[in-house]
N, C-alpha and C positions, 0 to 999 in steps of 0.2 A: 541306094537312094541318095539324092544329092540336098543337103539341110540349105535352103535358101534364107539367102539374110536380107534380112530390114535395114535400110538406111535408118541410122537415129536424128532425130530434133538435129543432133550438135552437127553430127553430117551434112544435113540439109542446109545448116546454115553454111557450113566452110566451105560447100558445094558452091555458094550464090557466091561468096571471096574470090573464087578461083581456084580455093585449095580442095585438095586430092581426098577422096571420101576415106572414112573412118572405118574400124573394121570392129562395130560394136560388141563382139564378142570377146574381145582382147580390152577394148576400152572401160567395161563394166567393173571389172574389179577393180582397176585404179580409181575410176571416178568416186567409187562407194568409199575406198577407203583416204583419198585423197582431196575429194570433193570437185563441182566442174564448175569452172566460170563460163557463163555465158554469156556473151555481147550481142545483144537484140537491136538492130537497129528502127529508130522510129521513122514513122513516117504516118501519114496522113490517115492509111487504111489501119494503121495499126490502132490498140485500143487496150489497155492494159487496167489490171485493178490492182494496186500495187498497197497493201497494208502500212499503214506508220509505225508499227511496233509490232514486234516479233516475243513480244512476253504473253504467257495466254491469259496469267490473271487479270489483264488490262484487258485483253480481249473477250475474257469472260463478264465482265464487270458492262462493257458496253453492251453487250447483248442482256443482259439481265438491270434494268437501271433501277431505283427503288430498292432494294436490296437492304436490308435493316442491318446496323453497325453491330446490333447484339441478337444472338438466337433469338426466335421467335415463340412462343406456349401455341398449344393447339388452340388454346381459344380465341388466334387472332383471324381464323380460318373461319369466317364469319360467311354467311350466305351474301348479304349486300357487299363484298369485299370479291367473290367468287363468280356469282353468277351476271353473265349479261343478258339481262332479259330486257328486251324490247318493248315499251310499254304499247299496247294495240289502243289502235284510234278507235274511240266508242262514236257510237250513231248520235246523231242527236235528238233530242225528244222534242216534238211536235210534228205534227203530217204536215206541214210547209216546209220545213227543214231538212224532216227527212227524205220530202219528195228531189228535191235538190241533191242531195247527198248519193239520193240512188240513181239520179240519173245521169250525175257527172261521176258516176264510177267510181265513187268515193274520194274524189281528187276536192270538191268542195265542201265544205262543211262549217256551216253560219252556224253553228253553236245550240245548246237550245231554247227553245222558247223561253216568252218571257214568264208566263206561268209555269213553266219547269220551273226554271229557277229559282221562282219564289217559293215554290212549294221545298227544294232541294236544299231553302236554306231555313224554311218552315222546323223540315225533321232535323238539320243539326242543330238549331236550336234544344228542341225535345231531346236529342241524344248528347246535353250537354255531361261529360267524365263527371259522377262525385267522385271525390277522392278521401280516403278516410271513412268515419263512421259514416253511421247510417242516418237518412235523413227522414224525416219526420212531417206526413203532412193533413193535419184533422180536417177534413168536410164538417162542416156544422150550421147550425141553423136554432134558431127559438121560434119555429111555426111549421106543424106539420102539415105536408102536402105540398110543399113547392120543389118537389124532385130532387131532394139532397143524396138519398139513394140512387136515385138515376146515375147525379151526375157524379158521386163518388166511380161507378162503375163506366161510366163515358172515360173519364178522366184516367185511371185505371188502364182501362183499352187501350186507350192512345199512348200513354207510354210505353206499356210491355210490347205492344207493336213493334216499334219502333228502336226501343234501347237493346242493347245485347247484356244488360245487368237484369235482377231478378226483383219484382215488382208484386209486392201483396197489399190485398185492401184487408182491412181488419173489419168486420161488425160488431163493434163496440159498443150497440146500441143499450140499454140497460133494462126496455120493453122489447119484446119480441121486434127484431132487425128482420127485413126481407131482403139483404145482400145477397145474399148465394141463392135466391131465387133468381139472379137476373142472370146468373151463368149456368150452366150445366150441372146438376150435381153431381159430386163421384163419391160421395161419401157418408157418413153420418157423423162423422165424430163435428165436436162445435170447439168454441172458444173455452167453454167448462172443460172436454177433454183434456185440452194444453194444459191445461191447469193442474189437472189431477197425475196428466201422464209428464211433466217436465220433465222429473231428475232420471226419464229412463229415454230421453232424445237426444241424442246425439250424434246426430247426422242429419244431412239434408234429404236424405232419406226416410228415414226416422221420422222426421216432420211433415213429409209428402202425404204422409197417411191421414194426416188431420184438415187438407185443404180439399179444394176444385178449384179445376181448371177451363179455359175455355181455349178457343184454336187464336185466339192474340197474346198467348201465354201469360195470363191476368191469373193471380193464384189468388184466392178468395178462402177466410176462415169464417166460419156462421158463427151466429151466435146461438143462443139456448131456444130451443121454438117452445118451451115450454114458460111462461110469464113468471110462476111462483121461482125457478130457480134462475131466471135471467135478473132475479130484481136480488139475491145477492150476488152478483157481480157485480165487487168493487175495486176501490184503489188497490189493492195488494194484488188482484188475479190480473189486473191490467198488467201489471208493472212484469210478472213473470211471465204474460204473455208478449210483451213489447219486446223482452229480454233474450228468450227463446227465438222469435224471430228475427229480430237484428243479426244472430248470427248468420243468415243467409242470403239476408234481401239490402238491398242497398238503398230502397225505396220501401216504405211501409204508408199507403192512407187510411187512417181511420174514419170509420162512417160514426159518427156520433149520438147519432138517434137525435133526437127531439130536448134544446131545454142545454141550457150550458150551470147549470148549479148541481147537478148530481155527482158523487163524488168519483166516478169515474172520469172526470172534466177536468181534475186538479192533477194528474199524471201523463194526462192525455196533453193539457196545456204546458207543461213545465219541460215536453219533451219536444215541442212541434220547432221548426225551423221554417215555414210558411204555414200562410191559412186557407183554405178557399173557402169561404161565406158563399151558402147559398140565398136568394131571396127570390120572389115569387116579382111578377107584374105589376101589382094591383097597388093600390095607395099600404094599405095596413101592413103589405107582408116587406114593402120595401122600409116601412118606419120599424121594423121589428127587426130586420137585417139593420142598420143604422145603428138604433140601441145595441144592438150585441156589440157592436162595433165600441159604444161609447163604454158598452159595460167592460170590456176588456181592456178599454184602455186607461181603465180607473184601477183595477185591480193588475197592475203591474206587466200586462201585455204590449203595451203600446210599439214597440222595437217591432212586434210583430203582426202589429194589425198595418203598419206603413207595410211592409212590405208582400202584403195578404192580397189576393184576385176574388174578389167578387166574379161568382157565375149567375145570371142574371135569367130566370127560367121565365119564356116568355110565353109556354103553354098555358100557364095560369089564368084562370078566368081572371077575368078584370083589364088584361093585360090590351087588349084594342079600346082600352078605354082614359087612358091614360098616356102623358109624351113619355115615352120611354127615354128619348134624349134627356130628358129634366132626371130622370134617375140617374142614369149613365151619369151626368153632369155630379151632382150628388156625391155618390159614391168616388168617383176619381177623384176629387179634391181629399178623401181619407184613405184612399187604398193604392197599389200600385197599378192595377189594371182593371177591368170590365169585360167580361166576356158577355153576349148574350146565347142562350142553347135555345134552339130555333123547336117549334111545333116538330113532331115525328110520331106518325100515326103505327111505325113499329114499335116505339116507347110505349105508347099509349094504350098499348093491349095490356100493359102491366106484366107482361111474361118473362120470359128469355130474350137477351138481348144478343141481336147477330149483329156484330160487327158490319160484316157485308149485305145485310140487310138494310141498315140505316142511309137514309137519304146522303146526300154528296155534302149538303150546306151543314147536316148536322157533324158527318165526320170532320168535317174543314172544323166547326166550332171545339169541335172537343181537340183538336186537333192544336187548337192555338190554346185555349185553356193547356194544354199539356205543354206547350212551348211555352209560358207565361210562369207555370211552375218551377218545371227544369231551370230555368237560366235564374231565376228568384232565389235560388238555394246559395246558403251565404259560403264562403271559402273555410276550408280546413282551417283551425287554427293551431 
């Protein structure tokens, strides 16, 4: 058999010269150990990539740029450092917006409504960070029947809604409290239990057993339903129960019951970092919400009746009978804000309160009472 040869590269070239072809198999070993120069001539079709430096660590160095002067720890190997994720274009929210968005294929997109928005800057108000301890905020009132329970649990709702931190109302009441009647109950134990069970809780577990809960994750502690032992509950059993749950909740409201001179009012007051005053409609019950106002500002409250929300409960008889603006009026000149809680004939059965049950105006109301709170809470110091 006869081994046929290849012209080489260098052949080809000396072929176009005029010179006589090369016999590659004789030519290999000189070249390898000798090295071959080759003269390329240019021209027009030609097209070469021809490298500036022939060092690799130069070369390595341009291909990898960024490259840190000192080793690196694993822990610079960060997800935002690693991954590229593409953020996905969201829809926007209202049916005129979205009609647009769906029909131009997703190529336009006018943003969302203007009620979106307001509402989307409604909850980051409500879901404003505390940072540090726990904050502290009493419901109270000096006239019973103008929904301080209600709206301690309105109020309640609308934050654990909304926030990703852990949110309890306390029944602090010192007469039999109806708190944990407006939610589900899962339990029997009250605010006496914590009391008696303290030094053996210690866990957020532990403590689960003494509350209810409802599907807005509102964690509610009862109080005594029996009168003779709700009426010793005082300043000491406060103070261990306020104690106990600070370690879990970053928000704690207390419903206060009826009457701000009993002595559970002096632990409850000394701890709060906002107020919400509840008052009724009517001429008597807005002059008795006002008083409590004057009376806490004589006994050394004042820092925190300025920065206090009046909820302004306008189911109250009386209340079509009087300018509600002349109240609202009123009260803003001593407080920082004014809510009013609109009529709700699911209130008004006095039962279980369903979040999803209540009319649109009244969640909006609780809604801004909860935004008026949130942002109200003063900074870590």
């Amino acid at each position: 058999m006869v081994e046929r040869k290849r012209p080489s590269i260098a052949g080809k070239l000396k072929e176009t010269e005029g010179a006589p072809s090369v016999d590659d198999a004789a030519a290999i070993p000189d070249a390898v150990i000798d090295g071959v120069s080759i003269d390329v001539p240019v021209s027009a079709e030609t097209s070469l990539l021809v490298s500036a430096t022939t060092d690799p660590e130069a070369m390595y160095s341009r291909r990898h740029t960024g490259v840190s002067s000192t080793p690196e720890p694993s822990s610079m190997l960060t997800d935002d450092r690693l991954l590229d994720v593409k953020e996905k274009q969201e829809a926007p929210i209202g049916w005129y917006q979205r009609a647009i968005y769906e029909l131009t294929f997703h190529t336009v997109n006018l943003g969302d409504s203007r009620r979106a928005r307001a509402r989307k800057v409604l909850i980051s108000r409500i879901t404003t960070p505390f940072n540090g301890d726990t904050r502290y905020v009493p419901i109270l009132t000096r006239k019973g029947g103008v929904g301080k329970t209600t709206t301690t649990t309105l109020l309640g709702m609308a934050l654990a809604q909304h926030r990703e931190d852990r949110v309890i109302a306390i029944d602090a009441n010192p007469d039999r409290g109806t708190l944990a009647e407006r939610i589900p109950r899962e339990t029997k134990n009250t605010i006496r239990t914590v009391v008696q069970k303290a030094p053996s809780i210690g866990s957020f577990t532990d403590f689960t057993e003494f509350i209810s809960r409802d599907v807005t994750r509102l964690h509610v502690l009862a109080s005594d339903p029996d009168p003779t032992l709700a009426d010793a509950f005082d300043e000491y059993d406060y103070n261990v129960v306020a104690d106990v749950a600070s370690r879990y909740y970053s928000l704690i409201l207390t419903d206060c019951g009826t009457g701000i001179v009993h002595s559970v009012m002096k632990p409850i007051l000394s701890r709060a970092n906002s107020l919400v005053i509840v008052s009724g409609g009517s001429i008597d019950e807005a002059r008795l919400a006002s008083e409590t106002l004057s009376w806490l500002e004589s006994n050394g409250y004042a820092d925190v009746v300025r920065n206090s929300v009046v909820a302004l409960n306008t189911a109250t008889q009386g209340t079509m009978l009087v300018k509600l603006d002349e109240i609202e009026n009123h009260f803003r000149s001593r407080v920082r804000e004014v809510v009013r809680i609109p009529y709700d004939s699911h209130i008004a059965a006095g039962s279980v309160i369903t979040w999803s049950k209540l009319n649109k105006i009244t969640r909006d109301a609780a809604e801004m009472l909860a935004a008026f709170v949130a942002e109200g809470m003063p900074p870590t110091e």
